[in-house]
C-alpha positions in Angstrom: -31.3 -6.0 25.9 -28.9 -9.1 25.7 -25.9 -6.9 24.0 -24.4 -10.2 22.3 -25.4 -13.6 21.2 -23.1 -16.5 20.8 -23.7 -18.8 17.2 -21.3 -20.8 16.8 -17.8 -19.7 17.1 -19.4 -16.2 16.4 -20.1 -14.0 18.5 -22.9 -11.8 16.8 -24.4 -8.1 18.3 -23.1 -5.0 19.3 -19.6 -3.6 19.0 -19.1 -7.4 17.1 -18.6 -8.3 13.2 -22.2 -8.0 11.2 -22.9 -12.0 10.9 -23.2 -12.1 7.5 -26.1 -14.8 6.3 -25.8 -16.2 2.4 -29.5 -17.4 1.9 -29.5 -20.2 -0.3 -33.0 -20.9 0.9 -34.5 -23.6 -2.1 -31.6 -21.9 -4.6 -30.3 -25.8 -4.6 -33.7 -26.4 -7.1 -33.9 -29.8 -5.0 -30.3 -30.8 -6.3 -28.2 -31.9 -3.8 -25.2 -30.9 -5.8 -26.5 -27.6 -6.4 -26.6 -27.6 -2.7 -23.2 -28.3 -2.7 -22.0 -25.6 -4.4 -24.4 -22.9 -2.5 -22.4 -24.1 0.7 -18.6 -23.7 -1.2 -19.3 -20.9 -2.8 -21.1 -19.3 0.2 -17.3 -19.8 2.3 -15.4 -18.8 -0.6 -17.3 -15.6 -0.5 -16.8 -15.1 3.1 -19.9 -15.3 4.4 -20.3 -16.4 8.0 -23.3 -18.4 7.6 -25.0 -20.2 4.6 -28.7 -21.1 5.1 -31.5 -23.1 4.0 -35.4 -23.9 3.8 -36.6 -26.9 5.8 -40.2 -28.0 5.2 -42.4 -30.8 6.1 -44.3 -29.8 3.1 -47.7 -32.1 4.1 -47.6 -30.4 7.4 -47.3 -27.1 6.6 -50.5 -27.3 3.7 -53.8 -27.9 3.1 -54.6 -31.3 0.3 -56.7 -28.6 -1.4 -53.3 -26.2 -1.5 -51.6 -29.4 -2.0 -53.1 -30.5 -5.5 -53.9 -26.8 -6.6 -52.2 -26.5 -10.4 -49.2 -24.7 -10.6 -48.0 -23.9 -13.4 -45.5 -20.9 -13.9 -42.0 -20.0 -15.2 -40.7 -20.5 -11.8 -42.8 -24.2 -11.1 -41.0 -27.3 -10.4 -43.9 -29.5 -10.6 -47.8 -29.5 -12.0 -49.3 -28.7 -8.8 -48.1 -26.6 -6.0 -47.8 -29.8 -3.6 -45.4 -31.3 -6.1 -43.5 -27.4 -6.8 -42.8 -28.0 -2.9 -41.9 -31.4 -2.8 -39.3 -30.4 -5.9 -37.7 -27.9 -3.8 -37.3 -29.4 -1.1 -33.7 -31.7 0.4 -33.7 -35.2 2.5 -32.6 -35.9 5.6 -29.5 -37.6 4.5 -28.6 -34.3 2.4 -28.4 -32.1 5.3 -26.3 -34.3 7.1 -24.4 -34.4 3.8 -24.0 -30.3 3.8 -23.4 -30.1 7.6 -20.4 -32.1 7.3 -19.5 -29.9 4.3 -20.4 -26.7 6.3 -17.6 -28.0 9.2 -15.0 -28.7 6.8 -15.4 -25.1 5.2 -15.3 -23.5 8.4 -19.1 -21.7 7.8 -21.9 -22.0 9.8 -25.5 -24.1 8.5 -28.7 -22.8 9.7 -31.7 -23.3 7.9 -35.2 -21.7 8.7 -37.5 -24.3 10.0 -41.5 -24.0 8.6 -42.9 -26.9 11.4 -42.3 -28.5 14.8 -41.3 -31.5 12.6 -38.3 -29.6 10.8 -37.6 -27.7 13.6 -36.9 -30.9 15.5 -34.9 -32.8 12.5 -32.2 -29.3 12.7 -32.3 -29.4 16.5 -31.0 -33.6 16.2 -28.7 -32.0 13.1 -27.0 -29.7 15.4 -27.8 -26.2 14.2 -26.5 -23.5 16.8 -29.5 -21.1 15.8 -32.9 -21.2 14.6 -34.3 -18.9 11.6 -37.8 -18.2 11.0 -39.3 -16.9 7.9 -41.2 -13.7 8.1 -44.4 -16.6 7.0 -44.2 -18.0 10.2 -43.8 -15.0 12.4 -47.4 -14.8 13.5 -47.1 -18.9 13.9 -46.6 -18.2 18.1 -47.2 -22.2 18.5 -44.3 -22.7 16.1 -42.2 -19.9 18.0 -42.6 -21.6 21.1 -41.8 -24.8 20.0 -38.9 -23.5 18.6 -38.1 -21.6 21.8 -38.0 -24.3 24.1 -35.2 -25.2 22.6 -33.5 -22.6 24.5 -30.9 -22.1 21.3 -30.7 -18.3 19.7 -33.8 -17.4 17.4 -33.0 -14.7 14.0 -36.8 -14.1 13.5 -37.5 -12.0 10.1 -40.5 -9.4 10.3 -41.8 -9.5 6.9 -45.6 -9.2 6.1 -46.5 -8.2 9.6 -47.7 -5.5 11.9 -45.3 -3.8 15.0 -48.8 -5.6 17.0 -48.0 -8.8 15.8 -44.1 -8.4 15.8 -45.0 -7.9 19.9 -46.6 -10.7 20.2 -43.9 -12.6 18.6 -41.2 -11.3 20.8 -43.2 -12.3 23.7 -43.9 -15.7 22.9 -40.2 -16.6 22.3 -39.3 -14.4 25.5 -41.0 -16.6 28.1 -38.1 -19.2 27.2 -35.1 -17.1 26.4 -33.5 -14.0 25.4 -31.9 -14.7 22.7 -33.6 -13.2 19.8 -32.4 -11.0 16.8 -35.0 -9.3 14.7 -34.9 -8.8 11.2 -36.3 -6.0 9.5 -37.9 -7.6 5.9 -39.9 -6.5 3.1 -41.4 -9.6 1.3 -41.4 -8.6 -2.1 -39.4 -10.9 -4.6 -37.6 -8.8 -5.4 -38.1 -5.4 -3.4 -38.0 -2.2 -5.0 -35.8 0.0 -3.0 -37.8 2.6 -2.1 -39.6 0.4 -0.1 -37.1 -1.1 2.1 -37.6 1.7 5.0 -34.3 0.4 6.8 -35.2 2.6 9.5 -37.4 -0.1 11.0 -34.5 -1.4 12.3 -34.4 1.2 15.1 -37.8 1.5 15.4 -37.5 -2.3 16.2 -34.5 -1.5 18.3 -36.0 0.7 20.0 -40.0 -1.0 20.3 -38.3 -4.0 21.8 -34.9 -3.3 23.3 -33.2 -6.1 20.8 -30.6 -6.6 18.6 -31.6 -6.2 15.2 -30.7 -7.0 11.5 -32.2 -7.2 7.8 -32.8 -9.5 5.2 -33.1 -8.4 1.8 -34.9 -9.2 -1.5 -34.0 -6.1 -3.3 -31.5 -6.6 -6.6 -27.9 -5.4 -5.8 -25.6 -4.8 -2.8 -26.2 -1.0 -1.6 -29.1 -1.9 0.6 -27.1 -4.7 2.8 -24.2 -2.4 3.2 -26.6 0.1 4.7 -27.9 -1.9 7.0 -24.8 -2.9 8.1 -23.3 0.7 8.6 -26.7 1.7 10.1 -25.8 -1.2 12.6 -27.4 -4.6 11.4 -26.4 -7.5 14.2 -27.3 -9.6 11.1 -27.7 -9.3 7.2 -29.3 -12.3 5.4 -28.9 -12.0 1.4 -30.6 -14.4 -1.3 -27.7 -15.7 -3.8 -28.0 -18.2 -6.2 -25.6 -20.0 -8.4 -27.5 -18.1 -11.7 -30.4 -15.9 -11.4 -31.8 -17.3 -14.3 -32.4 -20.0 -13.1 -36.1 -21.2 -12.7 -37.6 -21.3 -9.0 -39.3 -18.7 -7.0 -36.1 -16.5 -5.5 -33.3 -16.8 -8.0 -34.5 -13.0 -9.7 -33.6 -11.9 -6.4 -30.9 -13.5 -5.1 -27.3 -12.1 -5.7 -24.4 -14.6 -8.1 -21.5 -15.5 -6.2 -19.3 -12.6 -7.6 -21.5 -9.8 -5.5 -22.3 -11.6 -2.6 -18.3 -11.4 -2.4 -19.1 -7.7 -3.1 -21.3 -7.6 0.1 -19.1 -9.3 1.9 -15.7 -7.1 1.3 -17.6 -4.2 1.3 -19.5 -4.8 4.5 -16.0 -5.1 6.2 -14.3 -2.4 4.5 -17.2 -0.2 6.5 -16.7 -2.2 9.7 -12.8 -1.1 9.8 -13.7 2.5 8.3 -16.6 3.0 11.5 -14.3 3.1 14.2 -14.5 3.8 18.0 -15.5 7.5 17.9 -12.9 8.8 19.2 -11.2 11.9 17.6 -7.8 11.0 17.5 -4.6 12.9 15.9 -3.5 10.3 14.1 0.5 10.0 12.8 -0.1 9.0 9.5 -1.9 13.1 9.5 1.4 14.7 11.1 3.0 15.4 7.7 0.0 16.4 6.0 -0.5 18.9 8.7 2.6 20.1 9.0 2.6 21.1 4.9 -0.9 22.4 4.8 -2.0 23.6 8.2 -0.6 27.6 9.4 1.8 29.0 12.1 2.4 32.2 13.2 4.9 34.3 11.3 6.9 37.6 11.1 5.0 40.1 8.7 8.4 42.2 9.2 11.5 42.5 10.8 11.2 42.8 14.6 14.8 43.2 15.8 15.6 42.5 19.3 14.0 44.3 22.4 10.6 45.8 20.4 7.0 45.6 21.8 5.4 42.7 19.5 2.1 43.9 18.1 -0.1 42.0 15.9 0.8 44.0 12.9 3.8 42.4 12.7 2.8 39.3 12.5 0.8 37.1 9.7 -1.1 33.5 9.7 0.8 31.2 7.0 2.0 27.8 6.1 3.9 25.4 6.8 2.2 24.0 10.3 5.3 23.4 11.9 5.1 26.6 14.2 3.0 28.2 16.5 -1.1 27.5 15.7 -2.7 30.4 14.6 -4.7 30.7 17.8 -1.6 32.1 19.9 -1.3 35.1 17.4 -2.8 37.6 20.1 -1.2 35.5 22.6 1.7 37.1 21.4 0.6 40.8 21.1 2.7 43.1 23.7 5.5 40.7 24.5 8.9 42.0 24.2 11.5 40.1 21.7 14.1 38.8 23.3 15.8 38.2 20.0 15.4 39.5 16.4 13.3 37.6 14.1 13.9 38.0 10.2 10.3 38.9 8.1 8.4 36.1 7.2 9.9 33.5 9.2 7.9 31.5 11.7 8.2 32.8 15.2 9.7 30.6 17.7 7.6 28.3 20.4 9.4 30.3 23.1 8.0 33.3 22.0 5.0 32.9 24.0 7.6 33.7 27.5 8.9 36.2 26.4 
């Protein structure tokens, strides 16, 4: 397994920072100043990355899917081609939010539905592709994508560990450089459903470095994933969620995606190395709390120590607790008052 992937000026994987994704995916509503704000608000938040939905909507349907009527309380048009269409940015718009991306200092990606797209955020200079779990059984797409020879964050919605396989292996006769995300594509997910343990079994199925995007409502699954080691958490947010459009109801507001974010690296600090350590901001807490040996009685100078005479009590400043027998049949070079704590030295007598 490649143990780290470069995006960017991040390096994302293992013993790195979770690369934290904000998904505005078609939040924007097909308003570039929406837009706009999704890619501010996404920096002020702290995420690493803010991404998008690229289409080539006539590529990507059918005319009959095209003109179908859609009418709902999340449409943007009178038939589905034109709800599409709505939601969908130009050209000159992304090069409008990549120049805003650089001078926030956050990443752009955007997921890319066709070879068309995919080529438009190649020329736009994305460091990474993303692929929506739709598109994961797509292998031509994957492969186009892939020869591209840039980092792929593939999501694993809607599909079977079978298909997930053949996935992986499509992309792997190019490169390496693949991150899986577990997904569940519900909108939202109920989170009983979410089964974050398919990120090991992913980890594990095909020795890569794993993540999760989330539909659920709130911010307890994405710090999960990160503390249960998630290369990469992707989270919906929106600038309302009551907004109409088909992933505002689950998609986070700006004040908890900075939620996700703080708490996300509160964990990261709290995780640690593994190593048991002693650690000097424990020293006086120890010495108050923990026990030393002590004098039960007075043992004057020249008596035969037995363990009678002495007692386990605080403060921890003394001799641990484990040397009591240690100490059992040494002869007391000097006198010791009762229920003081009996000397380091005590041990050579």
């Amino acid at each position: 397994m490649r143990k780290t992937i470069q995006i960017g000026s991040h390096v994302v994987g293992e013993g790195e920072p979770c690369f934290i994704v904000a998904e505005a995916g078609v939040n924007h509503n097909g308003d570039i100043g929406q837009a706009r704000k999704l890619v501010t608000l996404a920096a002020r938040c702290g995420a690493d990355a803010v991404k998008f939905q690229k289409r080539t909507v006539e590529d990507i349907l059918i005319a009959e899917m095209l003109e179908r009527p859609y009418q709902n309380a999340n449409s943007m048009g009178g038939t589905y081609g034109e709800h599409r269409r709505k939601l969908e940015l130009s050209d000159e718009a992304y090069d409008e939010l990549a120049a805003l991306a650089r001078e926030q200092g956050i990443v752009l990606l955007a997921s890319a539905w066709d070879p068309r797209s995919a080529d438009f955020l190649d020329r736009l200079g994305v460091p990474a592709f993303k692929v929506a779990s739709a598109d994961l059984t797509n292998l031509p797409l994957l492969e186009h994508i892939a020869r591209k020879h840039k980092p792929m964050i593939v999501s694993t919605g809607m599909s079977t560990i079978e298909e997930i396989a053949e996935a992986v292996e499509t992309i792997r006769k190019f490169h390496d450089q693949l991150i899986l995300l577990h997904c569940v594509s519900a909108y939202p997910c109920e989170n009983d459903v979410v089964n974050l343990r398919v990120m090991e079994t992913l980890r594990r199925t095909f020795d890569v470095l794993v993540g999760y995007s989330g539909h659920e409502r709130g911010i307890a699954i994405p710090l999960a994933a990160a503390t249960l080691g998630a290369a990469v958490v992707e989270k919906h947010f929106t600038l309302d969620r009551a907004l109409p459009g088909p992933d505002h109801a689950a998609s986070l507001e700006p004040p908890g995606l900075e939620r996700v974010v703080h708490y996300i690296r509160v964990v990261e600090s709290a995780m640690g190395d593994g190593e048991k350590r002693f650690l000097d901001a424990e020293k006086p807490v120890r010495e108050r709390l923990a026990k030393s040996v002590v004098t039960r009685c007075d043992i004057p100078q020249g008596a035969v120590i037995t363990e009678d005479m002495l007692a386990v009590k605080g403060p921890g400043t003394g001799l641990p607790p484990r040397c009591l027998r240690a100490l059992s049949g040494r002869v007391a070079r000097i006198g010791l008052k009762r229920d003081s704590i009996v000397p380091p030295e005590a041990l050579e007598w």
